[in-house]
Backbone bond lengths (Angstrom), bond angles and torsions (degrees), N, CA, C in turn:
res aa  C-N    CA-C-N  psi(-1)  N-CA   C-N-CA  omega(-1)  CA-C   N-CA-C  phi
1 X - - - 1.438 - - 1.525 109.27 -
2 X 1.170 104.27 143.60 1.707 122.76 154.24 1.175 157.28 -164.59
3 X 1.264 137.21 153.93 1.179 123.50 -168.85 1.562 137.98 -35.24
4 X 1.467 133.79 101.63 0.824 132.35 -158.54 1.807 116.91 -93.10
5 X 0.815 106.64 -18.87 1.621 112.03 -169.81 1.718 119.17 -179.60
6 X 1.017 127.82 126.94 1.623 126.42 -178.96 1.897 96.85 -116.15
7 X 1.649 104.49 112.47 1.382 95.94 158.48 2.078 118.73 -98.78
8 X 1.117 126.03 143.74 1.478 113.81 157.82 1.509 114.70 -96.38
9 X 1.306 119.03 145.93 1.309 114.34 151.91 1.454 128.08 -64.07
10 X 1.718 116.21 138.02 1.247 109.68 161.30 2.095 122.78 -118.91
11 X 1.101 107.07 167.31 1.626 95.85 158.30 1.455 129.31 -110.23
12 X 1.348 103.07 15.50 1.506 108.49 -179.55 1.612 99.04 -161.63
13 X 1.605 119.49 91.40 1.623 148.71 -176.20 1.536 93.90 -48.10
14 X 1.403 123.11 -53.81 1.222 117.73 -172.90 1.969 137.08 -83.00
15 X 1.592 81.11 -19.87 1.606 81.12 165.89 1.974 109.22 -90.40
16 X 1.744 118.43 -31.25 1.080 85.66 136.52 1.229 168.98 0.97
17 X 1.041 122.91 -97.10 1.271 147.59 -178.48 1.600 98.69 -62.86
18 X 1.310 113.58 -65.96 1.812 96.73 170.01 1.874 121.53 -39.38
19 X 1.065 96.23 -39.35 1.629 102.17 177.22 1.433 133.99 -77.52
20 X 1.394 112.28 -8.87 1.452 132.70 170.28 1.335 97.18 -85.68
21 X 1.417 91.96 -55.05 1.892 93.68 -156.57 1.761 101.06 -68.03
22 X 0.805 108.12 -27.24 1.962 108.93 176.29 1.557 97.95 -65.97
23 X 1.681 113.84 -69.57 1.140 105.24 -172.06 1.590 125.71 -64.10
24 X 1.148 124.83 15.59 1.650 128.82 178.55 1.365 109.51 -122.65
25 X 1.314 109.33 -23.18 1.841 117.79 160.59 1.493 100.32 0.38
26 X 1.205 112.77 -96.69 1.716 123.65 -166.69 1.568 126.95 -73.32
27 X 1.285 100.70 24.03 1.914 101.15 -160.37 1.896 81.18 -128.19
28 X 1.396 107.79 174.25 1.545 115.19 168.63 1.330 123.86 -58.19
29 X 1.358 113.24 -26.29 1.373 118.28 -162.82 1.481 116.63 -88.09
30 X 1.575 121.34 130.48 1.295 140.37 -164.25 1.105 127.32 -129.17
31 X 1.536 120.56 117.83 1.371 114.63 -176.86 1.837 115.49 -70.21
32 X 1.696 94.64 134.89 1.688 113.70 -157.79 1.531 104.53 -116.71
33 X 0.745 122.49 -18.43 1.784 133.84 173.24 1.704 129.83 -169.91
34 X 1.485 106.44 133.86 1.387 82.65 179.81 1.847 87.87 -149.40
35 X 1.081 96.44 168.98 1.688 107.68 -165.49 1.638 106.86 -131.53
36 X 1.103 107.25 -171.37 1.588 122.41 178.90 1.712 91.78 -63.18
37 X 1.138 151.36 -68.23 1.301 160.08 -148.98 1.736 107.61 -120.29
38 X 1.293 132.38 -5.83 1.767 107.74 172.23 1.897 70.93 -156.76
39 X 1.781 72.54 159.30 1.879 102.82 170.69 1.932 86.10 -144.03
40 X 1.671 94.84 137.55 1.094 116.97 178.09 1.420 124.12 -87.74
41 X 0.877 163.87 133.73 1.808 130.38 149.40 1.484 102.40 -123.68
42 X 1.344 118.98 152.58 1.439 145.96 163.50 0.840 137.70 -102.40
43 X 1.885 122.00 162.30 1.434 116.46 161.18 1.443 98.55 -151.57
44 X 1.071 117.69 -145.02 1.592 114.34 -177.85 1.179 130.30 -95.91
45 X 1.739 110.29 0.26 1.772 122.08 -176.32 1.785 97.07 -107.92
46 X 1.324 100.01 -57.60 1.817 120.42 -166.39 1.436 117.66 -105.95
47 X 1.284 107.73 160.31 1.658 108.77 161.20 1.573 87.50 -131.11
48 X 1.440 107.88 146.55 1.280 114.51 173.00 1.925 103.50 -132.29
49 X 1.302 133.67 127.12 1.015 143.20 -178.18 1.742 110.30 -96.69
50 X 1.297 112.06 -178.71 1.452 134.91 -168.28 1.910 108.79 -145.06
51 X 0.883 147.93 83.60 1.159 129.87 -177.70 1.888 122.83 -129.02
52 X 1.311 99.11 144.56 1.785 100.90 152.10 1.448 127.76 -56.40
53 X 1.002 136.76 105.65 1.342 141.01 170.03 1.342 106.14 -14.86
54 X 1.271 146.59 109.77 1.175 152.72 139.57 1.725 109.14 -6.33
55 X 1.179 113.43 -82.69 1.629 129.03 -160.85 1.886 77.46 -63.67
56 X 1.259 135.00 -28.24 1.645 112.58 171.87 1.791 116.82 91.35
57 X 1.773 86.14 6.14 1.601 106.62 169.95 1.925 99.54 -71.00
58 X 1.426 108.40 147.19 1.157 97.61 155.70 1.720 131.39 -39.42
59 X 1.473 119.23 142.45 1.528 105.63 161.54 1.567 128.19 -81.48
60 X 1.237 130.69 139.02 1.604 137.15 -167.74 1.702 79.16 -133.65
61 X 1.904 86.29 136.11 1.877 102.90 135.85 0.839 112.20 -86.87
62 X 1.862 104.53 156.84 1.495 128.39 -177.47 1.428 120.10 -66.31
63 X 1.177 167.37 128.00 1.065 138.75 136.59 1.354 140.98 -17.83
64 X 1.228 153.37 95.00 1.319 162.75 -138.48 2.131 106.12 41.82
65 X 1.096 91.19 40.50 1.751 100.53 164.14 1.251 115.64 -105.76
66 X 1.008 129.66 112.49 1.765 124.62 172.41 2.000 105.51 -126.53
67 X 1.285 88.15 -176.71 1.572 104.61 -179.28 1.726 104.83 -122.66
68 X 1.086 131.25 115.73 1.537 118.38 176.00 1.438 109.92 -122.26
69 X 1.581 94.69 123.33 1.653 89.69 -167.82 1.858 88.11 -117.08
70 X 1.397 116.87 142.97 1.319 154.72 -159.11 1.485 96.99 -99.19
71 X 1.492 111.47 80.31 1.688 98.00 172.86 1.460 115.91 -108.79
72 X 1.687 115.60 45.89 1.423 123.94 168.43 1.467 111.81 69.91
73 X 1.386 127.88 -50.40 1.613 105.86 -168.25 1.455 107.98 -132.54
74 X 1.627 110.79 155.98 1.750 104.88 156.91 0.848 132.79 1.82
75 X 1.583 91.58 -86.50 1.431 108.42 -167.89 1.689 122.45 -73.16
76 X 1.100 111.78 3.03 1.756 117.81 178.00 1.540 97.96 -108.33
77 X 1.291 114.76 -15.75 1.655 115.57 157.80 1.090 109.03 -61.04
78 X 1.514 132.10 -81.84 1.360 144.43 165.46 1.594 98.86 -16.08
79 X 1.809 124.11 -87.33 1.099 98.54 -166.24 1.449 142.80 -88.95
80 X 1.303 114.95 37.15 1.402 109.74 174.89 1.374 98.86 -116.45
81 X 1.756 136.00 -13.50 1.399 147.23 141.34 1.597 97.48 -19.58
82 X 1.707 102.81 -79.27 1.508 112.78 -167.41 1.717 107.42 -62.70
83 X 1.167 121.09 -12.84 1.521 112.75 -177.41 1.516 98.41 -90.32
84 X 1.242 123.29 -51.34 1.465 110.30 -179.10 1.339 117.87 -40.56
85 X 1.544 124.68 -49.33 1.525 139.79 -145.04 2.045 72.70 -83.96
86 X 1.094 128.79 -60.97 1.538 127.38 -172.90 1.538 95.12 -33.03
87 X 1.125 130.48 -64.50 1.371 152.33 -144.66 1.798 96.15 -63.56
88 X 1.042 115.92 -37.02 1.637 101.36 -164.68 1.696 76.73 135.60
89 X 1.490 155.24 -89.67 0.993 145.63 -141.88 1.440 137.67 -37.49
90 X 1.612 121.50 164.96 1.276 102.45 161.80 1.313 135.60 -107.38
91 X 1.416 122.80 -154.33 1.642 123.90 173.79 1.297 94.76 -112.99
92 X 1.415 117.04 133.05 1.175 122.23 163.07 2.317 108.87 -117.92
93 X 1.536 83.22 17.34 1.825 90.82 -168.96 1.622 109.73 158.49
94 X 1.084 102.42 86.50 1.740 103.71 174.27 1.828 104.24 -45.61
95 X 1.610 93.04 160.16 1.804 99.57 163.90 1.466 121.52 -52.20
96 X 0.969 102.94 107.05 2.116 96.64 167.66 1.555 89.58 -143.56
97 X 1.386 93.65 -169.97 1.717 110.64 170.84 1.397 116.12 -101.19
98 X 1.301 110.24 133.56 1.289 122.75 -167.00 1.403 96.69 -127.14
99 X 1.246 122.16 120.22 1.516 139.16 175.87 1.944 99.20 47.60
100 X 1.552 99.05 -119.22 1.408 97.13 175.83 1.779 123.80 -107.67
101 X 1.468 109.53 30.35 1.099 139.36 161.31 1.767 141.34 -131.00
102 X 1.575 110.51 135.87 1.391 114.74 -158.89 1.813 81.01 -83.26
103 X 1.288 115.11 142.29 1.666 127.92 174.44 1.385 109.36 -144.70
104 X 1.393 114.05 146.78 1.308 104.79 159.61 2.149 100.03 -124.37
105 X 0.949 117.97 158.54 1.631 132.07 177.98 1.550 120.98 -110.07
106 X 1.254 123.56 103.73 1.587 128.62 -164.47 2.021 99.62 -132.59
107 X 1.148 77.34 176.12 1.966 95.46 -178.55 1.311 98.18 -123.47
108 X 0.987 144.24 161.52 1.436 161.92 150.58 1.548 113.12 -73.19
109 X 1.389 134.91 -167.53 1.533 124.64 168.21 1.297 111.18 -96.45
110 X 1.679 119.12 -17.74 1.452 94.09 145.94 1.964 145.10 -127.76
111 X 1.897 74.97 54.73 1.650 97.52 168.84 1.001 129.20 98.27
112 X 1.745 106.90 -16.73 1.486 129.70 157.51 1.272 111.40 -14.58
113 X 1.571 138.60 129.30 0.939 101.45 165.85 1.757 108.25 -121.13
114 X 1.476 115.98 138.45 1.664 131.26 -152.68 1.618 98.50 -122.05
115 X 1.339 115.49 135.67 1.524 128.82 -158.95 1.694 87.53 -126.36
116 X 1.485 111.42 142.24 1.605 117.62 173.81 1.780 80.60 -122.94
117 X 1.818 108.15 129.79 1.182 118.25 -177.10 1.494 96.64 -130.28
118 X 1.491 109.29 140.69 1.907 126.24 162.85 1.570 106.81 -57.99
């Protein structure tokens, strides 16, 4: 088995979607579909989505829910950390080493919270 797809909720599709698509600029991953309510993007392991709540409830993050995406080195830890915080986002954990992995801990703009892991 494996992971097939991670969507987050958002409350605003379009500032979204500007903020993925900025922050994935330089990495493999590419936005592949997007609709009135979700934008998709891909690469060759994951699909990770963006969406409006279906049922049309506001969207909320989870409490201890995150997304951690594995982009191989330091330094692509470091800079997609510093591109989020550019973006409107927050810090929820600068880059350091954490056990036997380099991570950094951020929020999205709406609170998501998204981990860049070694």
């Amino acid at each position: 088995m494996k992971m097939d797809y991670c969507v987050l909720g958002t409350n605003n599709l379009d500032a979204a979607i500007k903020f993925y698509d900025s922050l994935f600029e330089k990495t493999e991953v590419n936005q592949v579909l997007s609709t009135d309510r979700m934008t998709f993007w891909q690469c060759e392991y994951f699909a990770f989505a963006v969406a409006i709540p279906f049922n049309e409830e506001p969207a909320s993050n989870g409490n201890g829910t995150k997304i951690v995406f594995n982009v191989g080195t330091t330094e692509e830890v470091k800079r997609l950390y510093s591109k989020v915080i550019e973006l409107g986002g927050t810090c929820e954990g600068e880059p350091e080493q954490r056990g036997p992995k380099f991570s950094a801990y951020a929020r999205d703009l709406d609170k998501n919270k998204i981990v860049f892991s070694e």
